[in-house]
Kinemage of the C-alpha trace (Angstrom):
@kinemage 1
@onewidth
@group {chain A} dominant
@subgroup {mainchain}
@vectorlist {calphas} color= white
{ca unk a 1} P 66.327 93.533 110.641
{ca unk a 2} L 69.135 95.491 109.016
{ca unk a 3} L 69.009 95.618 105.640
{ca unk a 4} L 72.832 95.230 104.143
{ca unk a 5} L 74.812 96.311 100.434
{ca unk a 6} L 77.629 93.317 100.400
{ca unk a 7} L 80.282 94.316 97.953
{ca unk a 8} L 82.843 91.663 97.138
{ca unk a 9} L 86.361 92.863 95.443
{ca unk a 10} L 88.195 90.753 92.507
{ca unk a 11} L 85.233 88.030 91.309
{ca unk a 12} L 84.762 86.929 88.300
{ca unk a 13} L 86.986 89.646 87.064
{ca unk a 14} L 89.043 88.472 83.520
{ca unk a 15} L 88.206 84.828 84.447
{ca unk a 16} L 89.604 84.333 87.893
{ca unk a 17} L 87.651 84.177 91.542
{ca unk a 18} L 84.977 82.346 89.412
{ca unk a 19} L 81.724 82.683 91.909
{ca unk a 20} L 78.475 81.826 90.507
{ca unk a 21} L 75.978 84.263 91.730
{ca unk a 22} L 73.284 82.132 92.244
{ca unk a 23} L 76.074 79.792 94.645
{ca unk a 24} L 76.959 83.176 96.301
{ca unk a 25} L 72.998 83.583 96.975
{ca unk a 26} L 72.369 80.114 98.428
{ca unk a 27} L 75.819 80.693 100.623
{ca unk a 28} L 74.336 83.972 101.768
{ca unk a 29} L 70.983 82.395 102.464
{ca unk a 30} L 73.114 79.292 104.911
{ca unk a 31} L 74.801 82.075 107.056
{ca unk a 32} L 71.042 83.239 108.294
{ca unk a 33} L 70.603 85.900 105.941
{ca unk a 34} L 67.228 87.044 104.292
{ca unk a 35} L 65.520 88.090 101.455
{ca unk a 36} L 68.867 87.879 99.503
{ca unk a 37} L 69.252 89.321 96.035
{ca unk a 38} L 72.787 89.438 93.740
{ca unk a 39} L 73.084 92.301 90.969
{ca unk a 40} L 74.956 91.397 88.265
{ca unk a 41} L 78.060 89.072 88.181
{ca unk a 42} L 80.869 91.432 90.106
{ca unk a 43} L 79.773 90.625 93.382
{ca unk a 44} L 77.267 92.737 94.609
{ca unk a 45} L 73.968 91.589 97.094
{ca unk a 46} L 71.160 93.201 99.141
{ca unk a 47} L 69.544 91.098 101.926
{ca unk a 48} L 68.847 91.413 105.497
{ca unk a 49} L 70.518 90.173 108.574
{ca unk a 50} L 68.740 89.870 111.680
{ca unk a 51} L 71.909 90.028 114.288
{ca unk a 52} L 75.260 92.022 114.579
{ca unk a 53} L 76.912 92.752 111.403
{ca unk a 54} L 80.291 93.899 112.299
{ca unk a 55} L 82.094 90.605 111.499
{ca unk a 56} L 79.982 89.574 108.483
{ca unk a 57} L 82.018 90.854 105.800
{ca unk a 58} L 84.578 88.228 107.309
{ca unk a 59} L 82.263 85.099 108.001
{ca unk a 60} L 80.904 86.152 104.124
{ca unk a 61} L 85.065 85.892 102.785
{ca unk a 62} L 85.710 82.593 104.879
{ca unk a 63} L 82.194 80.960 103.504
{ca unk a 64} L 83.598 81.719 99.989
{ca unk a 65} L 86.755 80.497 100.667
{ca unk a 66} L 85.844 77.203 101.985
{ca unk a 67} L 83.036 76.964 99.145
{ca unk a 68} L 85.059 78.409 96.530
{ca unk a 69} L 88.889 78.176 97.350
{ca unk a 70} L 89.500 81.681 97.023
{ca unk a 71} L 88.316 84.896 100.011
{ca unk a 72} L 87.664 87.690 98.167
{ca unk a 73} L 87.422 90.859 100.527
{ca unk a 74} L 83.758 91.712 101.696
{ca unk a 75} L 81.950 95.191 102.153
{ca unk a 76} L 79.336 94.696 104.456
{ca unk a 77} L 77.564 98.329 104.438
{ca unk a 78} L 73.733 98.803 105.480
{ca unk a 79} L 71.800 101.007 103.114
{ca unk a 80} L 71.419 103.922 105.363
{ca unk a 81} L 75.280 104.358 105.037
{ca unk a 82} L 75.226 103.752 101.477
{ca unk a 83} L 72.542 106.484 100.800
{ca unk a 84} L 74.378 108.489 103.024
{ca unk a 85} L 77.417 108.350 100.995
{ca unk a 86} L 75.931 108.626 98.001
{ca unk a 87} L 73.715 111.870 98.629
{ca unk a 88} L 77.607 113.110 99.806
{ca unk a 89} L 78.790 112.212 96.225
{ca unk a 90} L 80.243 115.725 95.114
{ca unk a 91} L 80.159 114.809 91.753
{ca unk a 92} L 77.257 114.690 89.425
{ca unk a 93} L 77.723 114.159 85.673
{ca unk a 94} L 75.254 114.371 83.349
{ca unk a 95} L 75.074 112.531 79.670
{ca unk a 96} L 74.517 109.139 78.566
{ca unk a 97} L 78.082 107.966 79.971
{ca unk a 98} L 78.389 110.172 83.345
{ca unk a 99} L 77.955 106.684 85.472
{ca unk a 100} L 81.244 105.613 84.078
{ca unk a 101} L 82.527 108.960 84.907
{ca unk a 102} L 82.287 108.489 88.736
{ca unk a 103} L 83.280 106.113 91.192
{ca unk a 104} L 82.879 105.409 94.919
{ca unk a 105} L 85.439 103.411 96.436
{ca unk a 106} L 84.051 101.711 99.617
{ca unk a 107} L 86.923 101.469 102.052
{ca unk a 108} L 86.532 99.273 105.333
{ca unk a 109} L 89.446 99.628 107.804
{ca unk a 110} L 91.775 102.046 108.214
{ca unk a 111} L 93.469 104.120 105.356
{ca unk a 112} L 97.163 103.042 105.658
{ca unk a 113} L 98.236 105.999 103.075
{ca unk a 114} L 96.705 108.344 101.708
{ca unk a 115} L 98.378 111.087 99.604
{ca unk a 116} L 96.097 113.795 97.878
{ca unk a 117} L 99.456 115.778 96.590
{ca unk a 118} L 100.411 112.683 94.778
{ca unk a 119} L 97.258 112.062 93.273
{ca unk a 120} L 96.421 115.578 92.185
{ca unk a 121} L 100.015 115.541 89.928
{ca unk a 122} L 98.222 112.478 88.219
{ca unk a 123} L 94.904 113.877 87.710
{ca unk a 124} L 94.528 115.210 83.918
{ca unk a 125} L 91.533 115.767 82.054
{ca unk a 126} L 89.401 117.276 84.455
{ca unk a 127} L 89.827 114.297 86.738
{ca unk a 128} L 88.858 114.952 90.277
{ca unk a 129} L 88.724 113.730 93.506
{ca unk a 130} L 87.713 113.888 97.048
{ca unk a 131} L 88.159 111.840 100.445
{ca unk a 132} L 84.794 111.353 102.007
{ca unk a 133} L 83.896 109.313 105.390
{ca unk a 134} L 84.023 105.392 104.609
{ca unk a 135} L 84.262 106.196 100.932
{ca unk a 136} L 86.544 108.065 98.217
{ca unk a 137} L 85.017 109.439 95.091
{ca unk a 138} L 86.743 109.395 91.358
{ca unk a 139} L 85.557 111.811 88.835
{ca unk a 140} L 86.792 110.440 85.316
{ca unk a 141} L 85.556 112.383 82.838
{ca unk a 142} L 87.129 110.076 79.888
{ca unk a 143} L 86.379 106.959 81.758
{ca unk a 144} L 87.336 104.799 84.114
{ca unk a 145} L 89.808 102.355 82.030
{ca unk a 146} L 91.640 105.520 80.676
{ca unk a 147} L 92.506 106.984 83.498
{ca unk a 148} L 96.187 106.638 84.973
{ca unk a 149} L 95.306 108.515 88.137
{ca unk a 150} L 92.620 105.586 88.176
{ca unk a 151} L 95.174 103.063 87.611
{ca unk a 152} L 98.097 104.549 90.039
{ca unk a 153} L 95.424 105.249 93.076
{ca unk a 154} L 96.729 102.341 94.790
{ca unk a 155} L 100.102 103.450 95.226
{ca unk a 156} L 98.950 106.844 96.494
{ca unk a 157} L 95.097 105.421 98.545
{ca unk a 158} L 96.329 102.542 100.588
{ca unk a 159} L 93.481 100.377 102.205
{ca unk a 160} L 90.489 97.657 101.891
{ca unk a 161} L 88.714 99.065 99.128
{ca unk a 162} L 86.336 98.169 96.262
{ca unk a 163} L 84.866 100.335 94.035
{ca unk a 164} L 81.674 100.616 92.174
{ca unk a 165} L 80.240 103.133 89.548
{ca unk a 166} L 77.457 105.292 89.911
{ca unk a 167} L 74.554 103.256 88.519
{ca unk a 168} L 75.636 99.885 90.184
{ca unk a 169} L 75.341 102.248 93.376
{ca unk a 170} L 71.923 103.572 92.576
{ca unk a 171} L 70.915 100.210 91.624
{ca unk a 172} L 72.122 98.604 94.673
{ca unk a 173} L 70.397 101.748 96.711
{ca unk a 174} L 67.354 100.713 95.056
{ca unk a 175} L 66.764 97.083 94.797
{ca unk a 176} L 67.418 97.550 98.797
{ca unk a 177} L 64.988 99.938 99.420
{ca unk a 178} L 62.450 97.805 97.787
């Protein structure tokens, strides 16, 4: 058994892609997956999958899609590569806010554009970045919803990504490992 992080992007975000997690669970559950477990509403599960994964993120969109009407994109990772990115996290705030300061955007695919040179001209504020394997991390120091290098990355970071802050990550890390 692998044991799997699925991160969906865009639900129940501002009222649209309305997916009850509880559904989501029980739709996990009918595509042969175990021991499955949502944390909170933004699309995030741990369970574990007994056969090849490398098309699940799709089979987990299309199920949605056919239950739901919508096919949000899925991030299938398995936990060792989520630990593994997050131990490569170069960024480590400390203070009562620092897991709104960072943020690792999962990216599945390949990176159609990428452009650190346009990025850095954004970054004010002590922002900070840096390009890691499968993953970029976002160091916000004011937040997350203030930040315009936050809000321009798509022009400049082109690909499948989702992102998630640092304590939905160590959550998600955890609740796996247990």
């Amino acid at each position: 058994m692998t044991i799997c992080i699925a991160l969906l992007r865009g639900v129940n975000v501002g009222g649209h892609n309305k997916l009850p997690m509880k559904d989501w669970r029980e739709g996990l559950a009918a595509l042969g997956l175990d021991n499955v477990r949502t944390y909170i509403q933004s699309g995030n599960a741990v369970f574990e999958a007994g056969g090849d994964t490398e098309n699940l993120g799709q089979k987990v969109s299309a199920d949605i899609g056919a239950r739901f009407g919508f096919t949000p994109e899925c991030h299938i990772l398995s936990l060792d590569q989520v630990r593994a990115m997050r131990a490569a996290c170069p960024y480590e705030p400390e203070g009562e806010d620092a897991h709104k300061q960072v943020h690792l955007m999962f990216i599945t695919g390949p990176i159609k554009t990428y452009d650190p040179d346009g990025l850095s001209a954004l970054a004010t504020q002590g922002e900070r970045f840096h390009m890691g394997e499968g993953v970029f991390y976002l160091y916000t120091p004011q937040g997350f919803g203030k930040s315009v290098l936050a809000e321009k990355l798509p022009r400049f970071l082109k690909a499948n990504m989702t992102a998630r802050n640092l304590r939905t990550v160590d959550t998600l890390i955890e609740m796996a490992a247990n």
